[in-house]
C-alpha positions, -999 to 999 in steps of 0.1 A, spaced: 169 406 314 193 426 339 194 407 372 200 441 391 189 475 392 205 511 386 196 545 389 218 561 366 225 597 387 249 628 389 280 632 408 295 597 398 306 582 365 283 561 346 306 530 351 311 534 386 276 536 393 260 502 373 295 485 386 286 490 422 249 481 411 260 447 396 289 445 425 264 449 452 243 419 435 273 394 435 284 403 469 246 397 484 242 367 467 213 378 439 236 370 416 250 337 419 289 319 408 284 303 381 255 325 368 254 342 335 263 382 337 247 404 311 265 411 279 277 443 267 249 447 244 223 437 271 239 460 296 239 486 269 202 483 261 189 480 296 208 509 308 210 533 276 244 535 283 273 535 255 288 498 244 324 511 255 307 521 291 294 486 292 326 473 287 343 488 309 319 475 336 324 440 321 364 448 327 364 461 361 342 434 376 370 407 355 398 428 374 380 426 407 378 389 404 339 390 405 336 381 370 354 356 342 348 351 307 346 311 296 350 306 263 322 291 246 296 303 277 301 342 285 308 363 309 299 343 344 304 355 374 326 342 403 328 331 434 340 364 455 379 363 463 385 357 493 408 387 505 430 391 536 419 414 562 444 440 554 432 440 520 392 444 527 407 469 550 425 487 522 398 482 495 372 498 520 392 528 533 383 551 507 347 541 509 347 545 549 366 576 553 340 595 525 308 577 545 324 589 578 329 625 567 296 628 554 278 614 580 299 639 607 286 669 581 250 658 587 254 651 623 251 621 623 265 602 658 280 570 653 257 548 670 230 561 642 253 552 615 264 519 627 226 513 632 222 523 595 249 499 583 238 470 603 203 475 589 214 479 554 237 450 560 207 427 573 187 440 541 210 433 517 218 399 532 178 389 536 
């Protein structure tokens, strides 16, 4: 069994999408250190997704430092690194600066959208 969901959609790649899926379920806590992740075949199956696409998942999660593989156990996942402000800055940027245009091109005002964050925040963190 998957511990997350993913609608699989256009516009992004197939591995971005169940990454941020299984990302988003360390980071809120659904997914626990220690815990079991998936295997390739499991992610594979559940998602009807290609083995190599799974995989790649698996890796960028182990680059991230969300996930590590112990021998003997599997793929577990981690506690989340804990980064330097400058870094979450960094990491986030790209992320911020494409939620910020969009929200500008819908007319969106930023009170509206830091009421949508804070809400989404408090949801994910429930």
């Amino acid at each position: 069994m998957i511990p997350f969901r993913c609608e699989i959609g256009p516009g992004a790649p197939v591995h971005e999408q169940v990454g941020f899926a299984a990302r988003r379920a360390i980071v809120s806590g659904r997914l626990q250190p220690g815990e079991s992740f998936p295997s390739v075949r499991a992610l594979s199956k559940a998602f009807k997704i290609h083995a190599n696409t799974a995989m790649k998942v698996i890796a960028q999660l182990q680059n991230e430092g969300l996930l590590e593989v112990r021998p003997g156990i599997g793929t577990v996942v981690c506690a989340p690194p804990a980064a330097a402000r400058g870094e979450r800055a960094r990491v986030l940027g790209r992320e911020v600066e494409r939620l910020t245009v969009e929200a500008m091109q819908l007319g969106i005002p930023l009170e509206e959208l830091q009421c949508a964050i804070a809400a989404k925040w408090k949801e994910l963190t429930a």
